[in-house]
N, C-alpha and C positions, 0 to 999 in steps of 0.2 A: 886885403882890399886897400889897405892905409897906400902899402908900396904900388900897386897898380894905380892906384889915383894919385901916386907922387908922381911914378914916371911915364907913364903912359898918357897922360890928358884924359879930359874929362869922357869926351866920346868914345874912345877904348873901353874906358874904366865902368861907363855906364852900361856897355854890350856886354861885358863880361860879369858884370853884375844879374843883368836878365838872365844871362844863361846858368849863372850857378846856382840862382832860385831856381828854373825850370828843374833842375836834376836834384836837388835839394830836397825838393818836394815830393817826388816821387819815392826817391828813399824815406822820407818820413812817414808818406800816407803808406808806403811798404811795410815799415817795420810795425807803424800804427795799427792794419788787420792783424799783422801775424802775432802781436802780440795780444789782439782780443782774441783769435781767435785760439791761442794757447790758453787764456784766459777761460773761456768758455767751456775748452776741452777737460780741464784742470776741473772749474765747476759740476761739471758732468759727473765727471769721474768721483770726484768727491759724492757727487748726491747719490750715484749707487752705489759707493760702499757704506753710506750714509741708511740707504735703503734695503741694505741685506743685512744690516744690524737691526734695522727694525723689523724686517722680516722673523730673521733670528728669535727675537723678543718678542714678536704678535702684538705690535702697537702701529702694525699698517692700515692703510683704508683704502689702498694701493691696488685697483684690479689685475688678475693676469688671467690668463685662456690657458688651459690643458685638455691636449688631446687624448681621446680617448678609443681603441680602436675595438670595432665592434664586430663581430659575426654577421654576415650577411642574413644568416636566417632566423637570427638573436634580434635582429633589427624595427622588425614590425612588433614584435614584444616590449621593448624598449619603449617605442613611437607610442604603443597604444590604438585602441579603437579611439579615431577622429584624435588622435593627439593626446586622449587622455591621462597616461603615464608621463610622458617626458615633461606634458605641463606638469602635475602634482607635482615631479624630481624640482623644476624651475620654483615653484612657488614653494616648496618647504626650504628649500636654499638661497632664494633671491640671487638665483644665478640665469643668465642665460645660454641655451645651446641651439647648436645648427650644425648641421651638417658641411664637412670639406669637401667638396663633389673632385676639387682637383688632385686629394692627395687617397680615393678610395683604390681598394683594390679587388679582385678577382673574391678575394674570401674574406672582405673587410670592407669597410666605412668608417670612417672617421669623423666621430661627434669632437666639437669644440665647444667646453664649458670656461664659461665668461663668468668672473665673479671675483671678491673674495676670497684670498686663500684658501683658509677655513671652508666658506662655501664652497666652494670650486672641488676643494678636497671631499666635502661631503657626497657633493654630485657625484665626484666619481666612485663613490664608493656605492653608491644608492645602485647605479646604473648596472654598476658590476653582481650587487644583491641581485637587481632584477634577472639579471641572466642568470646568476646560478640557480636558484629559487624554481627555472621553470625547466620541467620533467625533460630529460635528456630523449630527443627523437629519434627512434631507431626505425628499420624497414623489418619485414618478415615477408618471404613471398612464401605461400600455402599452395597449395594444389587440389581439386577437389573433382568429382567424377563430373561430365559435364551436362548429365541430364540433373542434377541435384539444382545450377546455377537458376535456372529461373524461378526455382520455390527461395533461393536464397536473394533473387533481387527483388522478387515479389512483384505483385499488380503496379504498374505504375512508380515501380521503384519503391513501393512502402516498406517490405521485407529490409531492404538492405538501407535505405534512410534509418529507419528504427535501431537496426546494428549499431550505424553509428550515433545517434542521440543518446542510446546507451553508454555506451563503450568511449565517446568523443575520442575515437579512433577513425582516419581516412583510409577507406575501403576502394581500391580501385580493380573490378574486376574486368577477367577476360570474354567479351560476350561472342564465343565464339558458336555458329551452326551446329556442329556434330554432338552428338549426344552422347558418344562414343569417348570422346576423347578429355581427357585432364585438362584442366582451365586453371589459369595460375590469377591468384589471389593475390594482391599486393597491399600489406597491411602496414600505415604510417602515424607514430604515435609516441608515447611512452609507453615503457615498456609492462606496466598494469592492464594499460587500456589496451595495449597488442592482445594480451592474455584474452582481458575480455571477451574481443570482438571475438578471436578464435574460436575462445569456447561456444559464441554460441553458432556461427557456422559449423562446428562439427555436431550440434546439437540436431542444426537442418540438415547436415549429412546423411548424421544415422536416422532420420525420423524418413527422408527420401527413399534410404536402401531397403529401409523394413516394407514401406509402402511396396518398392516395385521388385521384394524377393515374393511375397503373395504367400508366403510359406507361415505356417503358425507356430514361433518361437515358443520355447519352455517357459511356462505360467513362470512370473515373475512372482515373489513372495508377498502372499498377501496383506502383511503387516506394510503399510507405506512410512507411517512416522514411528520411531521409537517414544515412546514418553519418556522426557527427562528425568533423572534420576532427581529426588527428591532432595536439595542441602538444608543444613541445619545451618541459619549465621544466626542463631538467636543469639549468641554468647557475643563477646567484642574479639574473644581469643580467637573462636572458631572463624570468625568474619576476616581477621586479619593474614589466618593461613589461608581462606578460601581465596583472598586477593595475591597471595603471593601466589598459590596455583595458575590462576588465572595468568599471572606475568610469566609465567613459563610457558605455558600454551599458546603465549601473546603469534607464536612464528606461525601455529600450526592453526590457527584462525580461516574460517574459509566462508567466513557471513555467514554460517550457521551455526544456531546454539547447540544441537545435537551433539554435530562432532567436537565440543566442549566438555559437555556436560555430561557424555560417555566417558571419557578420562577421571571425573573429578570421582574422589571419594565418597560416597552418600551415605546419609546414617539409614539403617533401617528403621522404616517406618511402617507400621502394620498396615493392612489395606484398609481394615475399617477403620481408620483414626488417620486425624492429620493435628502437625503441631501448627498451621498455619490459619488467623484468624477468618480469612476468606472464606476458605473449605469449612466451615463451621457457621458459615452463618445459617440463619431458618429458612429467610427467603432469596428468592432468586429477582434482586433489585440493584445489582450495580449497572451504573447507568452513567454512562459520560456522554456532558451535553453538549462538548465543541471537541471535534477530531479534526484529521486533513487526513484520510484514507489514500487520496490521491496524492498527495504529497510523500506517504510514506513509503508506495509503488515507485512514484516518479524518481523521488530524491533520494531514499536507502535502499531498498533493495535494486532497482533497475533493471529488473530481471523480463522481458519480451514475454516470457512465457506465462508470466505473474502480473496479469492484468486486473482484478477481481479481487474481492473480499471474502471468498470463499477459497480460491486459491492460495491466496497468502496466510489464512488461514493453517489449511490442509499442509502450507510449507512449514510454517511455524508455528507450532501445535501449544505453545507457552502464549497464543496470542488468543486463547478458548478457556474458558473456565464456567462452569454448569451453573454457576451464580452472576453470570452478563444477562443483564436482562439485552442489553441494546446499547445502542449510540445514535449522534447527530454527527454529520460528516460534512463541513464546510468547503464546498465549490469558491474559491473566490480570485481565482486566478482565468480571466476571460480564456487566455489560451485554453486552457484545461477542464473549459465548463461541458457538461454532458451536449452528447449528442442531441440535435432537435428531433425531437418525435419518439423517444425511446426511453421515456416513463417507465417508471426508475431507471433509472441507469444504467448501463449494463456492465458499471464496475460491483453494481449495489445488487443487481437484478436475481440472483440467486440466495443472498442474504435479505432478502426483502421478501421471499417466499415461502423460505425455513420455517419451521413452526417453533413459537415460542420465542423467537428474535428479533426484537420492534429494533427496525433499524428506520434511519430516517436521514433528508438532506437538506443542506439550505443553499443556495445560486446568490451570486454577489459580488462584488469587485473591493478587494482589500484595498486601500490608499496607496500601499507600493504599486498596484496597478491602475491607477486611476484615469491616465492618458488613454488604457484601453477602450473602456468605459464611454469615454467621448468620438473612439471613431461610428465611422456610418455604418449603422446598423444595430450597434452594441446592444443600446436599450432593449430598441424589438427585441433582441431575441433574448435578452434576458427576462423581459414582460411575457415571451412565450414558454420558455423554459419555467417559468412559476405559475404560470398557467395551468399548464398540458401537466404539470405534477402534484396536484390541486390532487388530494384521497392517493396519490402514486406514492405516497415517503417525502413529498417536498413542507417544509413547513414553517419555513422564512425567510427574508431578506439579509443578505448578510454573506460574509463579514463585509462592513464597509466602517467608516468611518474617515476620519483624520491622524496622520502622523508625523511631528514633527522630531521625530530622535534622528540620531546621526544615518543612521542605516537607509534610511526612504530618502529618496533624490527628486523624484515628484513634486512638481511647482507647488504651492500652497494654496494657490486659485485654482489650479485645476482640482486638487483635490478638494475642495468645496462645494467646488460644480457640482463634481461625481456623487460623493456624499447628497447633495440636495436631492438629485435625480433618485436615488434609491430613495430615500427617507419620504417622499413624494407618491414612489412606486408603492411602497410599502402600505401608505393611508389609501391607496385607490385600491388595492388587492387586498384591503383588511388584512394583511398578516403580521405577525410579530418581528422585531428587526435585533439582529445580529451585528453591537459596534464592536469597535477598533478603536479607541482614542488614548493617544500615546503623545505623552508633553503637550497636549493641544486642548487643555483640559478651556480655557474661557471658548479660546475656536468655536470645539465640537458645540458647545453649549450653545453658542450662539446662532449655528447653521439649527440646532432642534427648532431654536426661537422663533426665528423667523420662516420655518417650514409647518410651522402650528402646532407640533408634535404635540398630542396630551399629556399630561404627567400621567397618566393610568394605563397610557398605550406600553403592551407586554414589549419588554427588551431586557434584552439580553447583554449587561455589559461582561463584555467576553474580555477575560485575564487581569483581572486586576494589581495594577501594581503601582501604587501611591500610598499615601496616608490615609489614614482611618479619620483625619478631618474634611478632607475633598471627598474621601465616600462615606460616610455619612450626608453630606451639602449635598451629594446625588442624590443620596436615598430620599430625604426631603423633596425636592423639586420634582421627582419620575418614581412615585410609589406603586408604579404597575411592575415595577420592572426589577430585576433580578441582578446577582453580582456573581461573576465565576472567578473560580479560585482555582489554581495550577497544580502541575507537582513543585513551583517557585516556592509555596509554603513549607518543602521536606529541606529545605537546603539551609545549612549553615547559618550561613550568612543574612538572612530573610527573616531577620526580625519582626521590619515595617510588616511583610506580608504574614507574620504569623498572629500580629496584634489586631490587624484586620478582621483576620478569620476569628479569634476569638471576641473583641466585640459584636461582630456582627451580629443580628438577628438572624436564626435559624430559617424563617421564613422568608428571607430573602437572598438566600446561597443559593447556590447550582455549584456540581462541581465537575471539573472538567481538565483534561489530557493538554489541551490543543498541541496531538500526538503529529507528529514527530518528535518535537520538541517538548524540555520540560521534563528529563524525565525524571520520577519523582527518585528519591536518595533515602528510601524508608525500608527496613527489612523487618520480617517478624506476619505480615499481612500475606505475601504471594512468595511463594517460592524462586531464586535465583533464576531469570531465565536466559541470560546471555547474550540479550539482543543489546544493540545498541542505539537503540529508539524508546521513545516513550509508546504507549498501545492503550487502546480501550480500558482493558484490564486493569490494568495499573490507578484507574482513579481510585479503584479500593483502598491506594498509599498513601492516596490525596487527603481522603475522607477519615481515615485511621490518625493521621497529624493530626489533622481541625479536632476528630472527636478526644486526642490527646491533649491539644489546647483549650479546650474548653472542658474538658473534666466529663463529658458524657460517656456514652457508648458507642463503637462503630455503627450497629444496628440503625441508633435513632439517627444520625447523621445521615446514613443513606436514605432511609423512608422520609424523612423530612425534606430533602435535595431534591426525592424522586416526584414528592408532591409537587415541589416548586417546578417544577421541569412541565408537570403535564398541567397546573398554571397559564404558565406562562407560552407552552409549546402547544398544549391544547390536543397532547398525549394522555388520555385515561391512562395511569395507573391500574385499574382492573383488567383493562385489555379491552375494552367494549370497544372496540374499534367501527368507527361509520364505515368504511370504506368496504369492510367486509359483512358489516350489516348489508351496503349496497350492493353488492354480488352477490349475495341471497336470493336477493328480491329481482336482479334480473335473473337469474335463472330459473326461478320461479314462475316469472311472467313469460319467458322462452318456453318452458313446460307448458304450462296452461294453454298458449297460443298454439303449441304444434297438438293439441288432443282433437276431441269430437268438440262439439257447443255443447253439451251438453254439461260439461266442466267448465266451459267459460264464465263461471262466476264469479264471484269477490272470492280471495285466497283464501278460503278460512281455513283451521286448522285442520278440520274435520274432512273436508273436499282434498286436502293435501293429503293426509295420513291414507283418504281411502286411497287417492292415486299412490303411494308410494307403497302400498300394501296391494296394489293388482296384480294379476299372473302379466299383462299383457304386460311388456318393455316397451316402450314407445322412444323407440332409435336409441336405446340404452339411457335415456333420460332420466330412467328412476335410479339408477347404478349413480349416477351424478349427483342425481337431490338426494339419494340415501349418503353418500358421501359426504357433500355439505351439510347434512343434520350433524350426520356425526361427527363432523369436525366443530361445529356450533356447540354442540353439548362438551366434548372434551374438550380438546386443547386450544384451536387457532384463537379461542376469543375468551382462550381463560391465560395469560400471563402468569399465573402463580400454577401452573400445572409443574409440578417439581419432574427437573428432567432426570436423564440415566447422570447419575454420579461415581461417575469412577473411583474406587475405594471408600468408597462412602455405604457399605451395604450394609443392611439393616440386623443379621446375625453375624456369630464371629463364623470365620472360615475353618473351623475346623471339621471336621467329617462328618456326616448326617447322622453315620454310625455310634459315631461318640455322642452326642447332644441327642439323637432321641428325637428330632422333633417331628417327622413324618414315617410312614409307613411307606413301601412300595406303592400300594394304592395309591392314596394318598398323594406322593409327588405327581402321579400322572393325572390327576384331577386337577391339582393345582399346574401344572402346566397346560393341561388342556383349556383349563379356565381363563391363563393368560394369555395362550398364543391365539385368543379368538380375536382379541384386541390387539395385539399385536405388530398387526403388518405395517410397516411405512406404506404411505400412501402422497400423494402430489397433493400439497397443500391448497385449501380452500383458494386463497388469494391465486396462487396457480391455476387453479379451475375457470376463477372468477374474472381473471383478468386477462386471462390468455400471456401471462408472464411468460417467462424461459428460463430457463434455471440448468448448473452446469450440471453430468453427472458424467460417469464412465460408464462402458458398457459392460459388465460384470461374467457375464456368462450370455452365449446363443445359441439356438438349433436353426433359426433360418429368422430373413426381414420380417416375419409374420410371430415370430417367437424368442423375444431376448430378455434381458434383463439387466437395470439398469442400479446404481446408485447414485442416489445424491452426492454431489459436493461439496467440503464447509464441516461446521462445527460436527454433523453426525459422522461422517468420516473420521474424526481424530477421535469420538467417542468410541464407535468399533475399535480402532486400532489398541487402544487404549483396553479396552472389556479384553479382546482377544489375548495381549500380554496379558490379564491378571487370569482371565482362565486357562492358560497354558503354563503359566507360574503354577497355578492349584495343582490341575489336572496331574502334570509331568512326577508332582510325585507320588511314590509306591505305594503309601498308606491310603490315600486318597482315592486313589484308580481300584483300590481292592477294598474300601466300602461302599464305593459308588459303581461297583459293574452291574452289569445285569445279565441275568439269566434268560426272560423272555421281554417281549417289546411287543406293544401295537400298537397297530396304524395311526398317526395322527403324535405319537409320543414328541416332542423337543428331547430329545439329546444331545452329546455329546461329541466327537472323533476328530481322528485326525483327515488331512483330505491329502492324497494318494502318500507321497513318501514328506511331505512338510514336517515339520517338528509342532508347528502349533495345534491349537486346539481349535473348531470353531462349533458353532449351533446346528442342530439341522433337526429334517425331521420326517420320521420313518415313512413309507410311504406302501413299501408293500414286504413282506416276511416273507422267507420259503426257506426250504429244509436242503442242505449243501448234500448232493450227491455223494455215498461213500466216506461221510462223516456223518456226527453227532450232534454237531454245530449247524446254526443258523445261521443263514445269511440275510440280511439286510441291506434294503435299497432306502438308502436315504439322501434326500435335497439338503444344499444347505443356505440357508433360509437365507442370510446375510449376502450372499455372492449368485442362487441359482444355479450352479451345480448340481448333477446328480451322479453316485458314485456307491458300488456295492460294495460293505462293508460286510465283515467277521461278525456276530453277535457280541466275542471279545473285545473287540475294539470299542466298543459303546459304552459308555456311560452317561449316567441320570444326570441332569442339569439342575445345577442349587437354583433358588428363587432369586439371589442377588444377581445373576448373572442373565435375567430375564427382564430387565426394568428397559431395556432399550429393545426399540422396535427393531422389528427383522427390517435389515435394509436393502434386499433385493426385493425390487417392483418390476414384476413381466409386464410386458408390453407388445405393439402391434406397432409397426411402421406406417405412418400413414402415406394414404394417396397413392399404394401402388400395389399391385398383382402376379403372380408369376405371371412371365410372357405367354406362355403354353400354359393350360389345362390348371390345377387346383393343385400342384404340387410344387413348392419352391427347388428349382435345380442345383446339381453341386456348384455348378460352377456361378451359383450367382448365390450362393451359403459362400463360397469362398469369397467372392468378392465383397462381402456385406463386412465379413468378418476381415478385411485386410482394410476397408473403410474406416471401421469402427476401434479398430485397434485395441481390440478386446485383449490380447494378449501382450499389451506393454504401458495399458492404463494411460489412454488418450484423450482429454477433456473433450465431451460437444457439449452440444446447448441443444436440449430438448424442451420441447413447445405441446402441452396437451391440445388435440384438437377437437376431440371428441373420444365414446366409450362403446365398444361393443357389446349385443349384448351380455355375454359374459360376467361383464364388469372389466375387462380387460383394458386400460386405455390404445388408444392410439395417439402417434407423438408424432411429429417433427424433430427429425435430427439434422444438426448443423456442424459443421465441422466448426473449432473454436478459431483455427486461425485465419491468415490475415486472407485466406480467399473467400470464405465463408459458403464451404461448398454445402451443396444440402445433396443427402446420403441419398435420397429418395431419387431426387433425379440423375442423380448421376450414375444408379443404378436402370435408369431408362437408357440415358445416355450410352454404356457401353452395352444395350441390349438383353439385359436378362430378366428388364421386368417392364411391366407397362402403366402407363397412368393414369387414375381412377380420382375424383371428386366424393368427399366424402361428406355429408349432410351432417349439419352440425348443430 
């Protein structure tokens, strides 16, 4: 610049100045970016290697997204109902996800988890649990004949909905016209619930084929249940090989205790003795005051076929024992409350009519369903259902209350509401109330407060599980009212609940199943039964702890509990039951009302003794009231009538010939003496109340002549008498002091029935002398089934006394309300069809309804088929033409 502004002048010098600033600058503001913005790139760079050393180390706080790629049909599992999984994944990891719609594909989706390494890492692993976790879905397509499809989709769809609420198996069937043709079945699921569904479609299979072969299958063996083999775990040794057994058999498990407990080793055990304290007690009083019967159909077994407490019963024969007096079975799930109008229930409806079996129910809304409770209608019909079961078996309120533990998701106002609303109901219908109060101990307290509850008014705190300082402060403030104790008390760990049971007062325990659950972990009371449910039964393990922590006796434990029961439940103890007082007395006023006037007087005993002592029957009316006397003086309304006990018999079993203790003569008097009394007959309450009760059709000669059995605990008792008098009988020494040489009429014996291996009852009916031999022949019935069958005079043998304590269990009967078509004699071809209805030949549940009695004594019934059509046998015997239909006066 010096030399330009020497030699150039000043105006050169100055243009040439302007212009080397313009260029100047440019280069400077140039190199100026490019050095920040090496600068910046430099910083960058440094801060992620700055950042994957922190990574490295776990000192970030650095979010990143990882994709996560998901099964399209894994997907809705993932998401949840309304969201509810992916949110819980988001809130246990404080991570966020969403879905990449742009990077899915044909057999994927792409979730993006937003978070914290850590987190982020969690989510994915969470997500990926959830998929594994659920049951791998497979197809099965079946085939089935195509006239079977409509008994398997049922009225309205009910048949094949029910498959799947079972089985939570998707059933898509072929509904195609031809009856001719194979229908393909398409079953979607895991591969358990595939199993399930199947089996029970092949169940509606073969029950379809046998219906429309018409043909009469070889008698199925009459023994239905085996009795479990008897285990010893008294010892800790023998208890710890009996568990290892068990872990071997774990494969060959098939939900039934049976095929278990035919495997295991059993000690012998004489028939007349038992090493278990149950089987020894004097009276027949275990009694458990809170069940869920429906629960244990619904949620363990699952079984379509096993809807009924006589059924599940009859299936699992470990769930009867001749020392139950009864139970109380808690409704409290609105879904699942009984039918309206069908007092008792028709899960109860057969065990409610049994003699000797106080069974009973309570209607109510548990707090896990409290929402229900509150829709339109709830109330009513819970206010109608404890109504209409008012003397039916219903006899509280309940379970309801409050629960605040983890498990109930139910708002805490709603369930207050709900609660008010019952404990409300409760004071207007006078009955006793069934709670539920779980962590909610001021709550519950408070909601009694302010609904006026008295302290005297009968309740039932059902399961107790706190401190023995909060129950006690109960027992104080609500001294009407009672406290239930679990099989929570048999368990280890159950301290709190074992100090309870031993301070408490005697007079204010109940003890109780609430079976499913619960169940109790005590051995040395009931025999090993294999089930994996808690059951009725099982309070005797309840009661056996309490009487272990308190130093008494099992005996006083139960009779003390059973007092508080009929307390507070307003259950006599002696059986004097009103209800069956009250069907006395209308039947009584039915009689009197259908005679002359000249009977229309006050009831007295003497106007009644003459009518039931007249020649004339007035529409078999006397057959009825001689019935109900004599259920009045024996059994229905005596509760301590000691039932049939299996191995429990009163001599030892050895041979009549060795002990001596009767004569020829002799036996036959004393059998004559018993078999007078004898007969099963349809219990009072059945008579009284026009109940229905399940039975099978045993044996028939035509609609006008069949025979039926009861369903329920007398069936597992036959079964049960049958094994031990075919155990006796089968052997040689036995059979050769007990034959007999001659027989008359009316004798109870002994045989077999045609080529069977067992043994059963029967009983001679007419003698004749065998053509061409020396030998007698013998026509004898058999009392338990109604068979008749000529036997050898060899083949017979004398029946001991032990083997007589259970009533004969075939009851003849009369089909009501219908006639042969033609003339006075039922035809073949409608004996065939009665008998492919009835399913006499493959042991097919109905429900039979007394309607009235001939005069004979012979009842007439209503039969119903059990399933889901509920055909009734009578008309549908009109229907295909072979009979016609008649009104019977009743």
């Amino acid at each position: 610049h010096f030399y330009k502004r020497l030699y150039q002048g000043p105006s050169l010098c100055q243009m040439s100045d302007n212009l080397s600033r313009s260029y100047i600058g440019s280069v400077v503001l140039g190199l100026a970016l490019a050095g920040g913005a090496g600068l910046c790139l430099y910083l960058l760079m440094r801060k992620e290697e700055d950042w994957e050393g922190e990574v490295q180390g776990g000192v970030t706080s650095r979010q990143v997204a990882i994709d996560v790629k998901i099964p399209r049909d894994m997907v809705g599992v993932v998401i949840g109902r309304q969201g509810s999984n992916i949110r819980e994944i988001q809130a246990k990891t404080e991570t966020r996800i969403h879905f990449r719609d742009e990077l899915e594909t044909e057999q994927f989706r792409v979730a993006c988890i937003r978070g914290l390494p850590d987190d982020a890492q969690l989510a994915e692993i969470l997500i990926h649990q959830t998929i594994s976790q659920q049951p791998r879905v497979e197809t099965l397509t079946m085939y089935v004949p195509g006239r079977a499809v409509g008994r398997i989709i049922g009225r309205g769809g009910e048949s094949v909905k029910e498959i799947q609420r079972v089985s939570r198996c998707m059933v898509d069937i072929d509904r195609g016209a031809s009856l001719e043709e194979m229908k393909k079945i398409v079953l979607q699921g895991s591969r358990e619930e595939i199993i399930m569904a199947k089996e029970l479609i092949e169940d509606i299979v073969k029950e379809e084929a046998m219906m429309w072969s018409g043909g009469c299958c070889s008698r199925p063996p009459r023994i239905k249940n085996i009795r479990p083999a008897i285990v010893d775990i008294s010892s800790d040794a023998e208890e710890e090989k009996l568990e290892d057994k068990k872990e071997e058999m774990k494969t060959e498990i098939q939900n039934h205790c049976i095929e278990v407990l035919d495997k295991v080793e059993a000690t012998e055990v004489p028939l007349n003795a038992s090493i278990y304290e149950a089987d020894q007690l004097p009276m027949r009083n275990i009694f458990d005051s809170h069940c869920h019967i429906d629960f244990i159909l619904d949620r363990k077994v699952r079984n379509p076929a096993i809807r009924t407490y006589s059924r599940l019963v009859e299936e699992y024969p470990a769930m009867h024992h001749q020392k139950l007096e009864g139970f109380i079975t808690n409704y409290c799930d609105p879904s699942t409350w009984p039918e309206l109008g069908t007092a008792p229930p028709a899960m109860l409806s057969s065990a409610w009519v049994t003699q000797g079996l106080s069974v009973h129910y309570t209607v109510g809304c548990h707090p896990h369903f409290a929402e229900q409770l509150l829709r339109e209608g709830a109330m009513e019909a819970l206010e109608s259902l404890l109504v209409e079961g008012r003397g039916r078996g219903c006899v509280a309120v309940g379970e309801c209350g409050l629960d605040c533990s983890r498990k109930n998701g139910a708002d805490m106002d709603i369930q207050i509401e709900a609660f008010k609303l019952q404990v409300a109901l409760a004071l207007k219908l006078d009955l006793p109330l069934v709670l539920h109060i779980r962590d909610a101990e001021k709550e519950g307290l408070a909601v009694l407060e302010s609904c006026g509850l008295p302290g005297t008014w009968p309740v039932h705190r059902h399961c107790w599980n706190d401190s023995w300082v909060r129950c006690q402060a109960w027992l104080d403030l609500f001294p009407g009212s009672v406290v239930g104790m679990t099989g929570l008390v048999t368990y280890r760990q159950a301290e709190q609940a074992r100090e309870v049971a031993r301070l408490l007062p005697l007079d204010r325990l109940v003890l109780e199943t609430d079976a499913p659950y619960f169940r109790p972990q005590y051995s040395g009371v009931l025999p090993w039964d294999g089930l994996k449910f808690a059951h009725p039964v099982q309070v005797a393990s309840v009661a056996a702890m309490i009487a272990e922590v308190r130093g008494v006796s099992l005996e006083e434990v139960l009779a003390r509990c059973r007092e508080n029961v009929a307390r507070v439940y307003r259950i006599p103890v002696t059986g004097q039951r009103r209800e069956a007082v009250n069907a006395v007395e209308d039947i009584i006023e039915d009689l009197i009302n259908s005679v002359s006037d000249d009977v229309k007087t006050e009831a007295e005993h003497t106007e009644l003794k003459r009518l039931n002592d007249s020649e004339s029957d007035i529409g078999g009316q006397r057959k009825k009231l001689k019935t109900v006397v004599d259920h009045l003086i024996t059994q229905d309304l005596n509760c301590q009538a000691e039932p049939f006990t299996p191995g429990a018999a009163e001599h030892s079993l050895l041979p009549e010939c060795e002990v001596g203790i009767k004569s020829e003569t002799g036996i036959r008097q004393g059998t004559h003496e018993l078999a007078a009394s004898q007969q099963e007959e349809f219990s009072l309450r059945m008579i009284g109340y026009e109940v229905p009760c399940e039975v099978y059709v045993s044996a028939l000669c035509s609609p006008g002549e069949f025979w039926v059995q009861k369903i329920g605990p007398m069936s597992v008792d036959l079964d049960q008498l049958i094994q031990q008098m075919t155990k006796y009988y089968s052997e040689e020494a036995n059979q050769k002091c007990l034959s007999v040489t001659s027989v008359d009429i009316g004798d109870i014996v002994v045989c077999r029935f045609g080529t069977e291996d067992s043994f059963f009852r029967a009983r001679v009916v007419e003698v004749k002398e065998s053509h061409g031999c020396n030998s007698l022949s013998v026509d004898v019935y058999f009392v338990d089934y109604g068979d008749y069958q000529l036997k050898s005079i060899n083949e017979i043998y004398k029946i001991r006394t032990e083997f007589m304590k259970l009533k004969f269990q075939a009851i003849q009967c009369s089909l009501a309300h219908i006639r042969p078509e033609t003339g006075e004699d039922w035809s073949e071809d409608a004996c065939d069809k009665f008998e492919m209805l009835t399913g006499c030949d493959r042991g097919k549940v109905l429900w039979a309804r007394v309607v009235g009695y001939q005069a004979s004594g012979v009842p007439w019934v209503e039969l119903v088929d059990s399933g889901r059509r509920q055909t009734s046998l009578a008309q549908e015997l009109v229907r295909v033409g072979v009979a016609r239909w008649v009104e019977i006066e009743k």
